[in-house]
C-alpha positions, 0 to 999 in steps of 0.5 A: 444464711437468710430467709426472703421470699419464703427462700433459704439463702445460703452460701455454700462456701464458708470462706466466702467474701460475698455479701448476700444483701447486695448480691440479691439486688432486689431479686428477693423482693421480686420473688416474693410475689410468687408468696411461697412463704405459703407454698407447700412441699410436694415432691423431689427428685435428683439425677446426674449429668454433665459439667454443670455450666453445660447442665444448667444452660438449658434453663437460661433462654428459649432459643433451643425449645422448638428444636431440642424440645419439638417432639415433647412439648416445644414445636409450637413455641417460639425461641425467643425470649423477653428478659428482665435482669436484677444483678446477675439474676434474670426472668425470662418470658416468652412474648408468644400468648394464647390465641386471642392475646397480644403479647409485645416484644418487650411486655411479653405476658405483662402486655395481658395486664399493663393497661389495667390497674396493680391492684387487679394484676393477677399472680400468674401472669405476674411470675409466670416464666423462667427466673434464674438465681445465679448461678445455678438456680431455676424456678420455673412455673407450671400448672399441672395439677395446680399452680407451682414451680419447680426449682432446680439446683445444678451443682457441680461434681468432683470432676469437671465433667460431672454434676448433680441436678436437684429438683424440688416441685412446691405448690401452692396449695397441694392437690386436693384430690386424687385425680390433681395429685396424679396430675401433678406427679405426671406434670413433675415426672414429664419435666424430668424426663425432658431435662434428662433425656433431651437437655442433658442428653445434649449436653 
């Protein structure tokens, strides 16, 4: 077990081969713009759901957010997806914007700030997306309430056709007031209900 990025890394598996530095590729030092070292713990919550490998593919790609997600939150954005790979992990982001942006095929969000200098390049657009440890990690970025992520764990069951998902909501600075914590909450509660009762719902 190690500590990168303000993560806990750890291998389940006591009989492991694997060697955690060389798995990491990298993706570590990726992450750790987000800074969670800083971050703070909000909430989380748990639920069941099918064979994890179907569980978890809701959070590999876009392709199935305007229609599996359409009357929630999906029927404005595109399926397609920008990718960025270390090893077997990957962060995706969408190349739709705001209007009034441009975004490219291959920059995706980055198109906002490439021309500027690193040193004016903002956090959110940097780690804003889907960043996937594999094989059963997702980290995704939301705004309600204040920035923060969620981070989801799909682990397989005793059965082949069971698993558990558990999300934990961490924020970077936690609300400071009543209405910002209600925010949150309802941001995290609405991402729950959309992964259970239409992602694994499908699956």
């Amino acid at each position: 077990m190690i500590e990168r990025a303000g993560l806990i890394w750890a291998i389940v598996n006591p009989d492991t081969q694997l060697e955690i530095e060389p798995f990491l590729k990298g993706y570590d030092e990726v992450l750790s713009t987000f800074g969670f070292k800083d971050w703070k713990f909000f909430s989380k919550r748990q639920f069941k759901g099918p064979n994890w490998k179907l569980s978890y593919d809701g959070y590999l790609g876009y392709y199935h957010v305007p229609v599996l997600h359409g009357e929630t939150f999906g029927r404005d954005m595109t399926n397609r997806g920008v990718y960025f790979t270390w090893g077997p992990h990957q962060h995706i982001k969408t190349p739709a914007m705001t209007p009034g942006h441009v975004a490219t095929e291959t920059l995706g969000y980055m198109a906002a700030i490439a021309d500027r200098p690193e040193d004016e390049w903002d956090l959110e657009t940097l780690s804003y997306g889907v960043w996937t440890v594999f094989p059963c990690i997702s980290i995704a970025s939301f705004g309600g309430g204040g920035r923060g992520v969620m981070i989801s764990q799909v682990i397989p069951g005793e059965r082949v056709g069971e698993s558990t998902t558990f999300q934990y909501y961490i924020m970077e600075n936690l609300p400071a007031t009543q209405d910002l914590a209600e925010s949150a909450e309802e941001q995290f509660a609405f991402l729950q209900e959309v992964v259970e009762r239409e992602d694994i719902a499908q699956a």
